[in-house]
Kinemage of the C-alpha trace (Angstrom):
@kinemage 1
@onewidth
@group {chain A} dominant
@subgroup {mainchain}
@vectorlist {calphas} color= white
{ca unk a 1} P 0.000 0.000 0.000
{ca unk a 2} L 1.292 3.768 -0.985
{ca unk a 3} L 1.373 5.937 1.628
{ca unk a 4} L -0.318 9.034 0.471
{ca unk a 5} L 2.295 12.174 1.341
{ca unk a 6} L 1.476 15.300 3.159
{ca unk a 7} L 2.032 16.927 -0.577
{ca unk a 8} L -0.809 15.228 -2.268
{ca unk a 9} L -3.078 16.512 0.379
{ca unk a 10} L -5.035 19.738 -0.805
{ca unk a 11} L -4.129 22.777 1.343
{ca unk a 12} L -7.527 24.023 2.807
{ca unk a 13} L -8.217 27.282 1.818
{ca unk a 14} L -7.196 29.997 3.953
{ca unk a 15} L -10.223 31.704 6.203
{ca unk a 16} L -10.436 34.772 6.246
{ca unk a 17} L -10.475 36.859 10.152
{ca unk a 18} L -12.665 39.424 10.890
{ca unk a 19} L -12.033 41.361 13.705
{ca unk a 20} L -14.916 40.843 16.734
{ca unk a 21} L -17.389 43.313 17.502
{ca unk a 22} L -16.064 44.366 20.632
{ca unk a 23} L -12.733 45.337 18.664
{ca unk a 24} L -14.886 46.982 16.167
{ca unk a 25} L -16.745 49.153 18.889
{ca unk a 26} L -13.303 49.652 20.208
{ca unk a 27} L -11.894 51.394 17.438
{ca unk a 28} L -14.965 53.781 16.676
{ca unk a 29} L -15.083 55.052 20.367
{ca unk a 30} L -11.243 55.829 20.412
{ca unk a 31} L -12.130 57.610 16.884
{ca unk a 32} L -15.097 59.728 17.877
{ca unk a 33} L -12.722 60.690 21.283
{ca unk a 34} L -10.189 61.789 18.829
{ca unk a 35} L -12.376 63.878 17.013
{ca unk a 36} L -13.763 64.996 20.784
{ca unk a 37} L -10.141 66.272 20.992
{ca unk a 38} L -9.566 67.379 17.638
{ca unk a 39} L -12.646 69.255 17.384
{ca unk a 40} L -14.192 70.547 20.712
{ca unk a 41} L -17.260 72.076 21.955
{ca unk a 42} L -19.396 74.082 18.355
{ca unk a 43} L -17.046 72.986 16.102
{ca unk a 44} L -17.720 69.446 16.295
{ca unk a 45} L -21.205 69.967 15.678
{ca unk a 46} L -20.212 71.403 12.762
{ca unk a 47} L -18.454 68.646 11.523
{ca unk a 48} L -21.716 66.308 12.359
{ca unk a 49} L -23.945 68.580 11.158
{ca unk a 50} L -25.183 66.893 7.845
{ca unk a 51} L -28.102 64.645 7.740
{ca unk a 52} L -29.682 62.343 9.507
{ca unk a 53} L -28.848 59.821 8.053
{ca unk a 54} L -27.801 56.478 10.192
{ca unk a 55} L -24.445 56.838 10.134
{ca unk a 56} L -24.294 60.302 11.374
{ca unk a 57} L -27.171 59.673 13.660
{ca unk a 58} L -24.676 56.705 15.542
{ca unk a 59} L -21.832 59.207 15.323
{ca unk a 60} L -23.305 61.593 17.335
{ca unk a 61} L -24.996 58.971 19.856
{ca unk a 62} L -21.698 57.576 20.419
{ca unk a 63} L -20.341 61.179 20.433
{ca unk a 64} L -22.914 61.590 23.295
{ca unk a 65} L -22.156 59.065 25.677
{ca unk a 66} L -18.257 60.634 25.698
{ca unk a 67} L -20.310 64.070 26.457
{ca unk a 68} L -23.673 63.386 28.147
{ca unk a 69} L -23.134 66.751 29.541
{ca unk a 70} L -23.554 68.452 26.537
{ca unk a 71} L -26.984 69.424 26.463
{ca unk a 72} L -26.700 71.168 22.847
{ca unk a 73} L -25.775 67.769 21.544
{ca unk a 74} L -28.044 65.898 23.293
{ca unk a 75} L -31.239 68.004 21.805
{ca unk a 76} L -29.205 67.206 18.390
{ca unk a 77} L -29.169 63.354 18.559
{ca unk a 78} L -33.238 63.695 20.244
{ca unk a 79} L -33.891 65.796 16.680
{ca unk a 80} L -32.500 63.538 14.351
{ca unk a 81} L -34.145 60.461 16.059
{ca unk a 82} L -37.427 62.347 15.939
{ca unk a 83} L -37.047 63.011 12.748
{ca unk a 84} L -35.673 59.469 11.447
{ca unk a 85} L -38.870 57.711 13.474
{ca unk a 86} L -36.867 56.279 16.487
{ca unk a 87} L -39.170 57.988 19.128
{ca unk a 88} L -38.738 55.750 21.697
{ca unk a 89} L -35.128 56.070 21.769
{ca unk a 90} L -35.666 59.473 21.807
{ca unk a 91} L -37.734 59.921 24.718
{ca unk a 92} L -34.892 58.200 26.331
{ca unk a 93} L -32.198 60.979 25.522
{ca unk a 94} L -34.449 63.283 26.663
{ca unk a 95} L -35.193 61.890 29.628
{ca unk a 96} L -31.668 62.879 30.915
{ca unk a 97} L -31.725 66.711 29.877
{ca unk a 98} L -30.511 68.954 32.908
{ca unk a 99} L -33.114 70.634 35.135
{ca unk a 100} L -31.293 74.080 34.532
{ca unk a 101} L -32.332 75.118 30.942
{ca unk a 102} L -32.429 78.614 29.280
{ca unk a 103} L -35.915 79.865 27.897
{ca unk a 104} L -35.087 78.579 23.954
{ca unk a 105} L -34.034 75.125 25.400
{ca unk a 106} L -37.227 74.650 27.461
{ca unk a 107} L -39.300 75.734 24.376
{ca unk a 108} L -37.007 73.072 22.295
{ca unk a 109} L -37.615 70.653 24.777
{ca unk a 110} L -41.175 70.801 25.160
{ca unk a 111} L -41.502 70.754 21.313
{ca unk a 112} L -39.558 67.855 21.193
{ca unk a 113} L -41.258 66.303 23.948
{ca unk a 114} L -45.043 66.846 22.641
{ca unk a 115} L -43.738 64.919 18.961
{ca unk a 116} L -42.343 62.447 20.610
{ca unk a 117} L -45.305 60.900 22.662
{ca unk a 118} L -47.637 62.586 19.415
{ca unk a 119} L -45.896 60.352 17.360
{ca unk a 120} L -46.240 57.348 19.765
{ca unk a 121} L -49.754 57.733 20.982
{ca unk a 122} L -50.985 58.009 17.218
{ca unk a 123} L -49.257 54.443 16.700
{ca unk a 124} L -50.604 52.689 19.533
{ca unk a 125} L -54.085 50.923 18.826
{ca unk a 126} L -56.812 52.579 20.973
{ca unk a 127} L -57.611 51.100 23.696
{ca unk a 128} L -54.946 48.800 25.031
{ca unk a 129} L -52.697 49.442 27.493
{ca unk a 130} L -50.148 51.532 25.916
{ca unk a 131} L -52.642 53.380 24.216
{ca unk a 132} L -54.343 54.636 27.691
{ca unk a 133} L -50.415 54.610 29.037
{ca unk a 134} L -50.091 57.186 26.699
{ca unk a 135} L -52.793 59.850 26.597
{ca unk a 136} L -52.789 61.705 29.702
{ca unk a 137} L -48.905 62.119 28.838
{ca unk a 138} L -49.930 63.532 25.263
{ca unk a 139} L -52.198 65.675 26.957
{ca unk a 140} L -50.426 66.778 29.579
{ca unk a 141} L -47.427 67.541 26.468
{ca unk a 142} L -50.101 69.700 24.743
{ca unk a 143} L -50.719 71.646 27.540
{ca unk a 144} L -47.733 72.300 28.113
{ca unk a 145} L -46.498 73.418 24.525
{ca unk a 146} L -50.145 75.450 24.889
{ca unk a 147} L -48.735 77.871 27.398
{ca unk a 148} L -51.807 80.379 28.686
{ca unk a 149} L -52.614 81.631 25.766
{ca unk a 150} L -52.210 79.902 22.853
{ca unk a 151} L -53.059 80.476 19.338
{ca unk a 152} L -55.908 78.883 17.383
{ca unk a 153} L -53.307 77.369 14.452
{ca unk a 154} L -51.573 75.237 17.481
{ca unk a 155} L -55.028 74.440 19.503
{ca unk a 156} L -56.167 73.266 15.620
{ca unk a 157} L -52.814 70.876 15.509
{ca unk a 158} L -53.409 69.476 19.077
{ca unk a 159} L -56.974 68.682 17.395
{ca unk a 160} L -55.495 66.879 14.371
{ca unk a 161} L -53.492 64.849 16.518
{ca unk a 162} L -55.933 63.744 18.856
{ca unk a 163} L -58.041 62.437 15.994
{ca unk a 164} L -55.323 60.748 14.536
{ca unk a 165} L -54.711 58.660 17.704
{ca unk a 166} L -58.272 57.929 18.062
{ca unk a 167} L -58.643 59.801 21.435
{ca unk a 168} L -62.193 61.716 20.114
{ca unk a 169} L -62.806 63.273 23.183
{ca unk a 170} L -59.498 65.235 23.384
{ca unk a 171} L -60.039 66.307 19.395
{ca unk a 172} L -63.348 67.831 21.099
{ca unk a 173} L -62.205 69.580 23.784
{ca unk a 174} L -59.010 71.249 21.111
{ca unk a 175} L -61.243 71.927 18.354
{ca unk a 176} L -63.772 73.973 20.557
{ca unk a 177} L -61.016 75.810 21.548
{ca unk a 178} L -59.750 76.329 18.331
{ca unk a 179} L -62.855 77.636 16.842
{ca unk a 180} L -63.259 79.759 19.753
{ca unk a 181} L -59.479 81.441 19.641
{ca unk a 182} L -59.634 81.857 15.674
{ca unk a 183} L -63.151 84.051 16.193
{ca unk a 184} L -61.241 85.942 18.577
{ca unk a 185} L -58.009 86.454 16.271
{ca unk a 186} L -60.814 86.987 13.222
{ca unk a 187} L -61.021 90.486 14.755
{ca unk a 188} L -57.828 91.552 15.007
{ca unk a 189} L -55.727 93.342 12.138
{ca unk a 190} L -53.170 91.089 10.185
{ca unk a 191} L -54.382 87.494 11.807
{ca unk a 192} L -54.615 86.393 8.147
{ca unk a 193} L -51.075 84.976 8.833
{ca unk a 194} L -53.005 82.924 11.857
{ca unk a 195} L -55.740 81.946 9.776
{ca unk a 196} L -53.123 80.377 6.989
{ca unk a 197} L -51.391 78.650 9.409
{ca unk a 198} L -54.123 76.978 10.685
{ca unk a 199} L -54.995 75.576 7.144
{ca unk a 200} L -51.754 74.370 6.925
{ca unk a 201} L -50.351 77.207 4.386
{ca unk a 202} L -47.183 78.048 6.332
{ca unk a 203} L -45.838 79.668 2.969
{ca unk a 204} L -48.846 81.711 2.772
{ca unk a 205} L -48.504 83.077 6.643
{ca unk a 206} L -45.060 84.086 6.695
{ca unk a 207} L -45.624 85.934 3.643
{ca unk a 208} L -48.434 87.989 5.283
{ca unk a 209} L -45.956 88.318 8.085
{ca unk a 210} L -43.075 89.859 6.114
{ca unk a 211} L -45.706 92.235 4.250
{ca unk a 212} L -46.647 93.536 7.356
{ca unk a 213} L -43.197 93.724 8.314
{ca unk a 214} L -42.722 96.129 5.787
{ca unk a 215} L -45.462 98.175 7.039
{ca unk a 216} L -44.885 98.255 10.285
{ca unk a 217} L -44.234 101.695 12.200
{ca unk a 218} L -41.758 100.626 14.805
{ca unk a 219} L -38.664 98.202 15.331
{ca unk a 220} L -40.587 96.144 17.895
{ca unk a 221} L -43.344 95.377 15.123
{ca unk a 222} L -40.772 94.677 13.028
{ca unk a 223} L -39.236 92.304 14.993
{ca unk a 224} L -42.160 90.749 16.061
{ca unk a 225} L -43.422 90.172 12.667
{ca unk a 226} L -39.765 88.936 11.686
{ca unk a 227} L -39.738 86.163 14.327
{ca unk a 228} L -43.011 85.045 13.518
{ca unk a 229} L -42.821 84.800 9.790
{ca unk a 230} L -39.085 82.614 10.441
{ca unk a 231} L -40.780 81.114 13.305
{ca unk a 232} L -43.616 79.661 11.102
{ca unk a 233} L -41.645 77.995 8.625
{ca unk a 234} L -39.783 76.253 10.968
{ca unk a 235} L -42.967 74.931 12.099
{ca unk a 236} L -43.863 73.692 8.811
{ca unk a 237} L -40.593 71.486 8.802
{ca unk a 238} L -38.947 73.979 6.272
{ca unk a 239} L -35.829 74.872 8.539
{ca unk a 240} L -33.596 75.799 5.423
{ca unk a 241} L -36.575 77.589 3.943
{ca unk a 242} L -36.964 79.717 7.106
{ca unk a 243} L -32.928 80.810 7.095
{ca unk a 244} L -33.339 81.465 3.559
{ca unk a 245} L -36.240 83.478 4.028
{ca unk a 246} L -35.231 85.508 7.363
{ca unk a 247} L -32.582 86.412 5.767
{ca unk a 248} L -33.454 87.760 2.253
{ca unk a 249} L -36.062 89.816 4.593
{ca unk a 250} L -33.606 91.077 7.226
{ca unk a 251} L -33.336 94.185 5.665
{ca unk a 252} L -35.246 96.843 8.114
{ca unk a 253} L -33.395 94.697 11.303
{ca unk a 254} L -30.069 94.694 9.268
{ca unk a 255} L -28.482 96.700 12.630
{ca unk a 256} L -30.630 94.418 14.955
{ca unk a 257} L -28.649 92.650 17.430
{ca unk a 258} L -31.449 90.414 18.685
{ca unk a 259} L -32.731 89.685 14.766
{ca unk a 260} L -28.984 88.909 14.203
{ca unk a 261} L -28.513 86.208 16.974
{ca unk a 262} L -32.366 85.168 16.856
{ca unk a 263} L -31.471 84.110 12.685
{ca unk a 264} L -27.855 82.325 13.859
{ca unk a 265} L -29.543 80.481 15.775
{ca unk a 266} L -32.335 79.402 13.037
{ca unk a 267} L -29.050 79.160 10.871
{ca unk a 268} L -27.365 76.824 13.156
{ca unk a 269} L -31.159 74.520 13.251
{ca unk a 270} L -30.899 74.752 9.678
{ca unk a 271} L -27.880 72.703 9.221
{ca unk a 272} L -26.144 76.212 7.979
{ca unk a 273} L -23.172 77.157 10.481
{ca unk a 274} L -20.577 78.674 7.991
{ca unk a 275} L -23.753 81.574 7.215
{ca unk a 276} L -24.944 81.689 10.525
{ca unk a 277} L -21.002 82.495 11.527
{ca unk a 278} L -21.284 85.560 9.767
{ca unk a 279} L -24.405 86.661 11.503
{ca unk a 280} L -22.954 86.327 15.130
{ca unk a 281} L -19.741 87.602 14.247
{ca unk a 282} L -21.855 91.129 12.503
{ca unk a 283} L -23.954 91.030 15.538
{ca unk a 284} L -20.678 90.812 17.790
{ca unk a 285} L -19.334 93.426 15.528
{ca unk a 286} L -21.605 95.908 16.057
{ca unk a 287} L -21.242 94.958 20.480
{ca unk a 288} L -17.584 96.248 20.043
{ca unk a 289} L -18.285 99.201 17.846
{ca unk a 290} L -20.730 100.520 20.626
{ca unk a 291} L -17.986 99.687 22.602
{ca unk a 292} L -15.398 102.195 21.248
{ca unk a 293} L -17.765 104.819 20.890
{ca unk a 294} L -19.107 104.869 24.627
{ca unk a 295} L -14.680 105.064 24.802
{ca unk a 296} L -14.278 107.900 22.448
């Protein structure tokens, strides 16, 4: 009998190795604290600004847990979640925001809050448990985002999204309201912007805004108008829209210091921080140059 040599055996192919999971979730968390160091505090945001897209959503979740004091980021990964449909995990990075909030991240947070359990409540079937889990916290997150006097366009969208979660006596209670707040506004001069908004033509309203604007006697009506008319568009998901729009009509607040920081800031939601730079640093500008003249 031959003996059969270790040559005439076949080599096995090769396998190929793939590095483990935890090695994998090693490497990205020593890459996003590089880029912690590399690029800290606004700047970083700026780099993770783009869409939200899964990638960048995980970036800046994982960019997160390195900074879970960084309430700016935090309401950045909540946004992009709420706007990429993971609500629950949403609700959960909210759930660790800070006490100690200034006015525009309370009104941020209570936005965020209301979509959040609107979104979940209006997914639940009506009548099981999570469905009656959920509606006194959707109310309760209406109310809230109501403040003590709200207008009929928002009492209208609480209505909407009561019916659309089945809760019928809720959509009631909001649309009597509603009706009642847009007789009310019916009366006063220039609530056609009100009136547009509440039919869902959030074009139409800021455009009544900024013609009034242009009208209007005073810098505090002209600011007022200004906010609203951004402040509308932003409300009918057009963020980019609103920049765009505030400022092409910036015009009579050009030397505004509060119209300057109020658009960075819609310039910064907007995904836009190179424009909105030029903004604050104009609006910081004109801080030093009353500066050296109180000197002179």
């Amino acid at each position: 009998m031959r003996l059969r040599s270790t040559a005439d055996k076949k080599e096995s192919p090769r396998r190929e190795r793939f590095a483990t999971p935890l090695y994998v979730a090693g490497i990205f968390c020593s890459f996003m604290f590089l880029l912690a160091l590399l690029y800290p505090e606004q700047g970083l945001l700026g780099v993770l600004s783009g869409g939200d897209d899964a990638a960048t959503i995980r970036y800046r979740e994982a960019l997160l847990r390195i900074r879970p004091a960084d309430t700016e980021l935090r309401f950045k990964v909540a946004g992009s979640l709420v706007r990429s449909g993971s609500d629950r995990r949403a609700l959960e990075v909210l759930s660790a925001v800070p006490a100690v909030l200034t006015a525009d991240q309370r009104r941020l947070l209570t936005d965020l809050r209301y979509t959040v359990l609107k979104n979940l409540f209006s997914q639940a079937r009506r009548g099981d448990a999570e469905w009656l889990r959920l509606q006194p916290l959707f109310l309760a997150a209406a109310n809230q985002l109501a403040g003590p006097n709200p207008p009929a366009w928002l009492l209208k969208r609480f209505a909407d999204d009561a019916a659309k979660a089945g809760d019928r006596e809720a959509w009631q209670a909001f649309s009597r309201k509603a009706e009642a707040k847009a007789a009310l506004e019916n009366r006063l001069p220039g609530d056609e912007a009100a009136m547009a908004r509440m039919a869902g033509d959030y074009r139409g309203a800021a455009a009544i805004c900024f013609e009034l604007m242009k009208r209007a006697d005073t810098i505090n009506k002209r600011r007022e108008l200004f906010f609203r008319a951004v402040r509308i568009l932003q409300a009918g998901n057009l963020p980019l829209e609103a920049f765009d729009a505030g400022e092409r009509h910036i015009d009579g607040l050009a030397n505004d210091r509060a119209a300057l920081v109020f658009l960075t800031r819609v310039g910064l939601a907007a995904g836009q921080p190179a424009r909105a730079q030029r903004l604050i640093k104009r609006a910081l500008g004109m801080d030093a140059s009353v500066h050296q003249q109180g000197n002179s």
